[in-house]
C-alpha positions in Angstrom: 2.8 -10.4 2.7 2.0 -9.6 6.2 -1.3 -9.2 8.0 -1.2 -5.1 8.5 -4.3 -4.9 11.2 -7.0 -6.7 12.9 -9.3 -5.4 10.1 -8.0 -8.4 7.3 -6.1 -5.9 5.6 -2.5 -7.2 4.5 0.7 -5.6 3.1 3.2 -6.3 0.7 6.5 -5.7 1.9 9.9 -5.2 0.1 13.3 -6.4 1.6 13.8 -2.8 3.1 10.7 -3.1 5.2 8.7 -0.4 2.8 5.0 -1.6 2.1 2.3 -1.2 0.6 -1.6 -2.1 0.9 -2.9 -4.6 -0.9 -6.5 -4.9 -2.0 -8.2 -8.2 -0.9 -9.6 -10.9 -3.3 -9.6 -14.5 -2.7 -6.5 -14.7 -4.8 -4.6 -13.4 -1.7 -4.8 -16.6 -0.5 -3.2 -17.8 -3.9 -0.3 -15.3 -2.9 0.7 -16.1 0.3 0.6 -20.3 -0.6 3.1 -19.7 -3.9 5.6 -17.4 -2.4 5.1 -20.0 1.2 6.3 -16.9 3.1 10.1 -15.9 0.9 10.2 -13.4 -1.5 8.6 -13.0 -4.8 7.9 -11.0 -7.8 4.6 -9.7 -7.7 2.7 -7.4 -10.5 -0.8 -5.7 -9.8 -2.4 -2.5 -10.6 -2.2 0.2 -7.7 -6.2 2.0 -7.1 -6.3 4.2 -4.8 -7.7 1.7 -2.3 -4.2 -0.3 -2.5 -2.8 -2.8 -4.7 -4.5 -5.6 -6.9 -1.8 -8.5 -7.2 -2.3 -9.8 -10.6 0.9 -12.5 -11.0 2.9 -13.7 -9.0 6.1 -15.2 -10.0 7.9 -18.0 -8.5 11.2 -19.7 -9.7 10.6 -18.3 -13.0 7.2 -19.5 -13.7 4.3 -17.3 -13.4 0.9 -17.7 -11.9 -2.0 -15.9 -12.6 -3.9 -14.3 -9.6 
């Protein structure tokens, strides 16, 4: 996850730099403390208005967003 403006809005970003927006919700927050900044697995539901992260998973456990 990366902050993507000055708006709030953040990204998710793959390892070959392609992103993608991501919707806010408090669980954002959830987000960015699991994966502390390295790569993880992340499910959602894309809207038109960006992604909805729905799990994230981190060393094989998941967490509910």
């Amino acid at each position: 996850m990366v902050p993507a403006d000055d708006a709030g809005r953040w990204d998710l970003v793959d390892p070959s730099g392609t992103s993608v927006p991501l919707r806010y919700s408090e669980s954002l927050w959830t987000l960015l403390a699991v994966s502390g900044g390295n790569p993880v697995t992340v499910a959602g539901e894309w809207t038109p208005d960006g992604l909805t992260a729905l799990t994230v998973w981190h060393g094989g456990q998941a967490v509910a967003l």
